[in-house]
N, C-alpha and C positions, 0 to 999 in steps of 0.2 A: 558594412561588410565589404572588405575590397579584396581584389585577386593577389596583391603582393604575399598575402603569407601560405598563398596556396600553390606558389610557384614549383617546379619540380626541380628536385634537389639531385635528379639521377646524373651521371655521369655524361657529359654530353659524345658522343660518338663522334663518327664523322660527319662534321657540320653538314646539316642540310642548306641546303642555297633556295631560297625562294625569288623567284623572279617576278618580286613587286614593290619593285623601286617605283616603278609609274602611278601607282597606288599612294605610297607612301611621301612623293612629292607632290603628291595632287591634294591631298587630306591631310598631312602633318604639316606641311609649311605654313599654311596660313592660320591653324591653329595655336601655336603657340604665341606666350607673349613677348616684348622684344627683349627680357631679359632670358628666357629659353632659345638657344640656337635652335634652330632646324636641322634634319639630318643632313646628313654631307652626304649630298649625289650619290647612288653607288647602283650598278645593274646588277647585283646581289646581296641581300642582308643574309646572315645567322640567323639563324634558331635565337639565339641570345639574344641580338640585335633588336629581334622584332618582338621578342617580351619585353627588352627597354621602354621599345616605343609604348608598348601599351601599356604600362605601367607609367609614363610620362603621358600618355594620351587619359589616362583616369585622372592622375592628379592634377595637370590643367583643365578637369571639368570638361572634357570631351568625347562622354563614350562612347559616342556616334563612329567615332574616329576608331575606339579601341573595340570596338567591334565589327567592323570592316574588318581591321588586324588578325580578330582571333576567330574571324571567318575563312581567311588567308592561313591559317595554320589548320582548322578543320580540313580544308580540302585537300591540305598536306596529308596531314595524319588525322583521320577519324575519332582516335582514342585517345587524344590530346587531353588528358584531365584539365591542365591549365586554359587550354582554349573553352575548352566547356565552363570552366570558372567564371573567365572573363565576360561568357555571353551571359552568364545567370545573375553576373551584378551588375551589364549593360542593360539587360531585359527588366531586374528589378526596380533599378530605377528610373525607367518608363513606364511602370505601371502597369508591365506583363506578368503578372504572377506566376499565372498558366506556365508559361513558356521558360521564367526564371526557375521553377522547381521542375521542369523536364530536363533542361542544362545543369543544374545540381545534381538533381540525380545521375546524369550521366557524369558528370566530376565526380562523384563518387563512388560509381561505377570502375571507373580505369582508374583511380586514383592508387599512388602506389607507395603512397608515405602514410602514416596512421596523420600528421598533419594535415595534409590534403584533404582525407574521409573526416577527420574532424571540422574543418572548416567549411568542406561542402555539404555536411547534414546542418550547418547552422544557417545557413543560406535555405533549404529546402525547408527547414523549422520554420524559418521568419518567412516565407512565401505559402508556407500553410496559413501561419497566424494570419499574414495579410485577408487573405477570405475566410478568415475564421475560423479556421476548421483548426480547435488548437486540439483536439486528443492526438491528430494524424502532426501536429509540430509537436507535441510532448513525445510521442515515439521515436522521432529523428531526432529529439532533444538526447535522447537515449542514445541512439547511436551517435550520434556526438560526443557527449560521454563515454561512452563505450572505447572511443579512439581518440583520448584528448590527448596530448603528448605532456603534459606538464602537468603539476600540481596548481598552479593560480589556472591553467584553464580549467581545468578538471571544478572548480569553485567556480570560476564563472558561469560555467554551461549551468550547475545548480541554481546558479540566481536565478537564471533565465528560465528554466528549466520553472521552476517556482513561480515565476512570472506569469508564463504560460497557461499553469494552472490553477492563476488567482485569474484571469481573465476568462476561464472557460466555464461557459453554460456547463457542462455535463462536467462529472468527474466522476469516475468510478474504480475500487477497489478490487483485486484478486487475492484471495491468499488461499495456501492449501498445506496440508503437512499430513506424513504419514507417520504413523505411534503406535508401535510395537508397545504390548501395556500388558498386566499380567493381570488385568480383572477387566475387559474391557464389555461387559452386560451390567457392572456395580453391584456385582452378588456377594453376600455373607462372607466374610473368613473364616466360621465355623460351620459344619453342616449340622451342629447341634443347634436350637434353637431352646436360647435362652432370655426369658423376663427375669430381671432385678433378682439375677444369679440364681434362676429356679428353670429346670429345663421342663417345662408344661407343655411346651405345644409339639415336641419329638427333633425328627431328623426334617430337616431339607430337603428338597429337591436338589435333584442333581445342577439342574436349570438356575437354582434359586442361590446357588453358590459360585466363587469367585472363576469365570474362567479366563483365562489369558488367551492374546492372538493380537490381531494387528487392525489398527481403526484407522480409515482413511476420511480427511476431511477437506472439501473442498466450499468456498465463500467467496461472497461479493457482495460489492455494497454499490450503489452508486447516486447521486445525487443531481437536480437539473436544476439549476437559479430558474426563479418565475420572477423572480424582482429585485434589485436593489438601486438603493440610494446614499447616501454620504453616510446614512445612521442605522441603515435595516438592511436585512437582505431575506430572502423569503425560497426557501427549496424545497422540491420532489423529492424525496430519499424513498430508497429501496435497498432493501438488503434479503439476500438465500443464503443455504446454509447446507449443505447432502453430508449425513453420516452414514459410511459404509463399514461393518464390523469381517472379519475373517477371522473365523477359532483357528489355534495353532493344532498340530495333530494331539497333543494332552487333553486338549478343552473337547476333541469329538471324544477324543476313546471316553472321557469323564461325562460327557453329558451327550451321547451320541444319537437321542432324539431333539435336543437344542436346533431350529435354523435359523443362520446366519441372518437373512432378513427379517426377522423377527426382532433384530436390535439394532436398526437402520432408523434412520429419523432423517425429516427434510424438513424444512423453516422456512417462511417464506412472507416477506410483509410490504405493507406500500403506505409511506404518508405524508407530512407537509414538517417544515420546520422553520422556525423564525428567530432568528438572532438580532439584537438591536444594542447597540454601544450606548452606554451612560452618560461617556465623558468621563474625568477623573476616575484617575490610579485604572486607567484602562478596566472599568467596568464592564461586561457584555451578560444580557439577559436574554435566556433562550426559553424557549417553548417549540415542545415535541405532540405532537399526535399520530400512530400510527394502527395499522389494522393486519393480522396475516392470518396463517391456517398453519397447524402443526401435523406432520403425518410421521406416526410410527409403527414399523411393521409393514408400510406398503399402503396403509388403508389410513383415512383421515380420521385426527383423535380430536381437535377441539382448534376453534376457535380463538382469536388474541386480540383485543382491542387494548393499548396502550397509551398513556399522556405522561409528562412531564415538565415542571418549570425549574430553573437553575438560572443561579447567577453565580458571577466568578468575578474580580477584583485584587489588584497587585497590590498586599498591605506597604511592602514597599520593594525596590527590582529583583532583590533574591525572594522574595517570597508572595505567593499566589495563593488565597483561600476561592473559595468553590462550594458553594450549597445547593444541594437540588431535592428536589422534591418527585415523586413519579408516583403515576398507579395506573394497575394491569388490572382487565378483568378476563377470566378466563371462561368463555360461555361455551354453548351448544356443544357440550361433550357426547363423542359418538355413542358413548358406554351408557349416557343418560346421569354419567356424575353431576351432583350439583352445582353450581358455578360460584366459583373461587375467586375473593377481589382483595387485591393484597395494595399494599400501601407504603410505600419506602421511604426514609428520610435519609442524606446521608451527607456526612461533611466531609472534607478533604483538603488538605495542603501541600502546595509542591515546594521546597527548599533548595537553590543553588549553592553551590558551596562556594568557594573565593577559587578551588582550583576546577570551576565550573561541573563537575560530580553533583547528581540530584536525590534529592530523598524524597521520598514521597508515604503521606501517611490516609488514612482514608478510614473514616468510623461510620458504621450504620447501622438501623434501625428497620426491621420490615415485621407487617400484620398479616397474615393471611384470613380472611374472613369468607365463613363460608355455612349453609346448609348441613354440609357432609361435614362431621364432627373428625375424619380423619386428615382432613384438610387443612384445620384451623392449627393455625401455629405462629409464632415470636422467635424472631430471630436479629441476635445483635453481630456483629462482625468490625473485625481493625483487620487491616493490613497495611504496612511496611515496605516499601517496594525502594529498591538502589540501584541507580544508573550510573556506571563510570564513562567518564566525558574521551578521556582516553584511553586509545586501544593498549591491551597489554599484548606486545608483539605482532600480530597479525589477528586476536582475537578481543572482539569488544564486549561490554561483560553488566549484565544485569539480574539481578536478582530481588526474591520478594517472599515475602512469608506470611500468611495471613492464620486468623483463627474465626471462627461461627461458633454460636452455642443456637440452638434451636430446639424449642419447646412444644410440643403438642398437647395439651394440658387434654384433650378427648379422646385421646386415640384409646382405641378396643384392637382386641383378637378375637376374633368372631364375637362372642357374646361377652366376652370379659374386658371389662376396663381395666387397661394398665394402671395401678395405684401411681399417682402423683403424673400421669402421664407419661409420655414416650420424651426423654430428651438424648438430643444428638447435641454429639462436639467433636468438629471437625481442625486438623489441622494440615494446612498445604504450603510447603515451598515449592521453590522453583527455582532454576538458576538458566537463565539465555546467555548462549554461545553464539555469537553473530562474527563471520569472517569478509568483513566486510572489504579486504583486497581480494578477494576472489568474484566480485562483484561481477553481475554478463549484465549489459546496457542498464547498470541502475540496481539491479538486483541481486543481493548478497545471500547465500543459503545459511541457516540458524539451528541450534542445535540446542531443544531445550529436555530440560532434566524435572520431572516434576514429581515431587511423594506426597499424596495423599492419604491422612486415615481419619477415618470416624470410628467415634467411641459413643455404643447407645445404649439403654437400659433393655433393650429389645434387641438381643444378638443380630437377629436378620438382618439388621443396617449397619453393626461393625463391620467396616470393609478397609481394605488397605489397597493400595495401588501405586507402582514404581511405572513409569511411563517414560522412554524417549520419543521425544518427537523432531523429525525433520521437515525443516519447512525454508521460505522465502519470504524476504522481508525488500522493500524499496530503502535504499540509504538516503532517498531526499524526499 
């Protein structure tokens, strides 16, 4: 990193005169070598002058010299961006960190070109990473980004930026989005309650039907390396999850003994994971174990112990299969339900195209096995998902479509077994709206479109639901 592209480009006024020619003959003359002249005598430099020197005092490898300089413009002007530059790539490369990210920071403090504040957040990045502390350099990697004046910077800051957070112990995720939804409890779309087109068990609940309003959700994830080596690497994962529901005024007047926290849920887990590379066609095999607690309504519902293994392999560069395997068991339910241990298989392929657009297709298989016969159920699913590589105009654009068939071959209404069981068939698209030049330090807001409906032999679970949701996505 050096101070030439962080120079100020402002108009110069009326030259300031510094009276440190004695300075400047004492420590520039005998650093240069004999094909660099020395400056020419003078009992006043410019402003200009004496960013020459220091800019010729760095490139002869002398920042001893070019920080005298741009200590002689501090005491000039305090708010010197440029002098502040110069001390923080003097400081850096003496193995002041400390002291080089106090001088960026303040370069990018006064800085008053969006170049300036872009080159002194990459100085303040790489003086965090120097003592490791890379979450607080991926944030000024952001503000970096945030201020890069150009398109090839703006890509380079991502590398690094990338870099950053392949080096760092910790990494963790946020995201949140709020979704105005017109079924947001998952209640019935008829208040008649129908088996295999016979209405037997009457009307609904008010409760027990679709009400609309607005679901707020906020998440994180975050992960700590405990180990790696050229072929493994070994992390702490943690993930939460807070659902907040609010009824629109429709859903009180229709269900006006319904409360809102009563259809809140919180998620919340802790466990280890292990990735290990094969070699060939970039093989990597992982293995999951995690552990958390489910709460809805405010009051704790059950327990979650989780595992799974995958592997993934490039059949060749446009195309990636993926096999995993997982299984959940869902214990100590508060209601005293029986505990549910379900088993998933599921394949998956990602496809690039030639104009780099991705398809992606993903088929699977899940058991749920259980004591409580209302539990037990078979469920197969595909989905479809399509990434365009490039933006159309200001908006980037993905979409995905899936289907589920799901089989409960036990299920009862009170005393009655449903003949041939309860099956549900669900179908959901989706379309994401991502405006990725409206991007703040990194993060572009998204706009997703999602329709939902189940069709079941047991009216109570035909449900439909149109959903937008606004939310935040990172572009790197």
């Amino acid at each position: 990193m050096t101070a030439r592209s962080a120079i100020s480009s402002r108009p110069e006024p009326v030259l300031r005169r510094l009276a440190i020619a004695g300075l400047c003959l004492g420590l520039i003359g005998p650093a240069w070598s004999d094909t660099t002249p020395a400056p020419v005598p003078s009992a006043e430099l410019s402003l200009a002058e004496v960013r020459s020197l220091i800019l010729r005092a760095l490139d002869a490898g002398r920042p001893d010299i070019a920080g005298e300089l741009a200590l002689s413009l501090l005491r000039a002007d305090p708010e010197d961006p440029f002098a502040h530059m110069v001390m923080s790539t003097v400081l850096m490369r003496a193995g002041n960190h400390v002291e080089a990210r106090r001088a960026a920071k303040l370069a990018y403090r006064h800085a008053e070109t969006p170049r300036q504040k872009h080159e002194a957040a990459r100085v303040v990045a790489a003086a965090e990473a120097r003592d490791e502390r890379f979450v607080l350099g991926q944030l000024w990697m952001r503000r970096a980004l945030q201020a890069a004046p150009s398109e090839p910077t703006r890509d380079r800051t991502k590398r690094e930026y990338r870099a950053l957070r392949s080096a760092a112990k910790l990494k963790f995720q946020l995201s949140g989005q709020i979704v105005p939804s017109s079924n947001v409890n998952n209640g019935a779309a008829d208040r008649i309650n129908v088996v295999e087109g016979i209405p037997v068990v009457g009307i609904l609940p008010a409760t027990s039907q679709a009400l609309s309003g607005t679901i707020a959700e906020v998440g994180g994830s975050f992960t700590y390396r405990l180990h790696r080596d050229e072929t493994s690497e070994t992390r702490l994962t943690g993930i939460g999850q807070v659902r907040r529901v609010a009824f629109s005024d429709e859903a009180r007047k229709k269900a006006p003994q319904a409360e809102e926290a009563d259809y809140g849920s919180t998620f919340a887990a802790l466990g280890l994971a292990h990735h290990r590379s094969l070699g060939g066609a970039g093989g990597l095999a992982s293995a999951r174990l995690s552990f958390g607690q489910v709460w809805n309504g405010g009051e704790r519902s059950y327990d979650l112990a989780s595992g799974g293994l995958s592997y993934g392999f490039d059949l060749d560069p446009t195309l990636r299969l993926t096999a995993s395997l997982d299984y959940q068991l869902r214990h100590n339910d508060a209601a005293g339900i029986a505990d549910v241990r379900t088993t998933g298989l599921r394949f998956s392929a990602i496809h690039r195209l030639a104009n780099n657009d991705s398809l992606a297709l993903s088929l699977g298989s899940t058991m749920a096995e259980s004591e409580n016969g209302q539990a037990r159920a078979e469920t197969r699913s595909a989905k479809l998902s399509y990434h365009r590589a490039e933006p159309i105009g200001p908006v980037s654009l993905s979409a995905s479509f899936g289907v589920s068939e799901t089989t409960y071959p036990d299920y009862r209404l009170l005393f009655w077994a449903v003949p041939g069981g309860r099956e549900d068939s669900r179908r959901t698209a989706e379309v994401t709206f991502s405006f990725d030049q409206l991007d703040y330090l990194g993060f572009s807001p998204t706009l997703t479109v999602t329709s939902e409906q189940t069709h079941s032999n047991v009216s109570r679970f035909e449900t439909e639901e149109l959903s937008v949701s606004l939310g935040l996505r990172s572009v790197f």
